[in-house]
N, C-alpha and C positions, 0 to 999 in steps of 0.2 A: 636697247631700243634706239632706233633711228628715226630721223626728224625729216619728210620730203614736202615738198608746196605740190601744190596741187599741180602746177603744170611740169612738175618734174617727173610726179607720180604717171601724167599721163603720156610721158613719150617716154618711160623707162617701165613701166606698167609691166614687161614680161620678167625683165631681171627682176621688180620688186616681190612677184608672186614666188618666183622663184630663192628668193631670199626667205621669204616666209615660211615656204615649206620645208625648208632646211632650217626651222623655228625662231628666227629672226622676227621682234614684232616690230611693224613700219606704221609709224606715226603721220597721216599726210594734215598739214598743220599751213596756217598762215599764219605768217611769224609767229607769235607765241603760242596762237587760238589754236586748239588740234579741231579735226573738223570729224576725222575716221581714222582707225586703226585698221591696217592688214597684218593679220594670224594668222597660223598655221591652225589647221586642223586636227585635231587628236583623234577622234573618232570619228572615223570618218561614216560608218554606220546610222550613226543619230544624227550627224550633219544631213546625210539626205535624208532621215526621217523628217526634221526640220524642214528643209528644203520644198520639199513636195506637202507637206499637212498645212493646206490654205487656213488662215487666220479666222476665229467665227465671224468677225466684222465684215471679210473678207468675201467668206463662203457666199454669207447673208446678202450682201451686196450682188452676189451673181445670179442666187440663186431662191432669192426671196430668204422668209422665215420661214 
């Protein structure tokens, strides 16, 4: 696991996706706080099933009850 600050993450942002996907996990952190991790995806199938299935909070929000 590696450790990046947020403004490292955002000007190195293609190396770190690309660290990941080669299953590297990136920790973007100020100083010791982690704030968000980037992972590699395993399955990438149920990742877009995830991706695309809006949240009932979500739906309910757009689209009434």
């Amino acid at each position: 696991m590696h450790s990046v600050s947020p403004e490292y993450a955002a000007q190195h942002l293609t190396e770190l996706i690309e660290r990941a996907r080669r299953g590297e996990e990136i920790v973007i952190a100020i100083g010791t706080r982690p704030l968000a991790r980037l992972v590699p995806i395993e399955d990438w199938d149920d990742a877009l099933d995830e991706a695309h299935a809006p949240d009932e909070e979500v739906d309910e929000a757009f689209h009434g009850d």
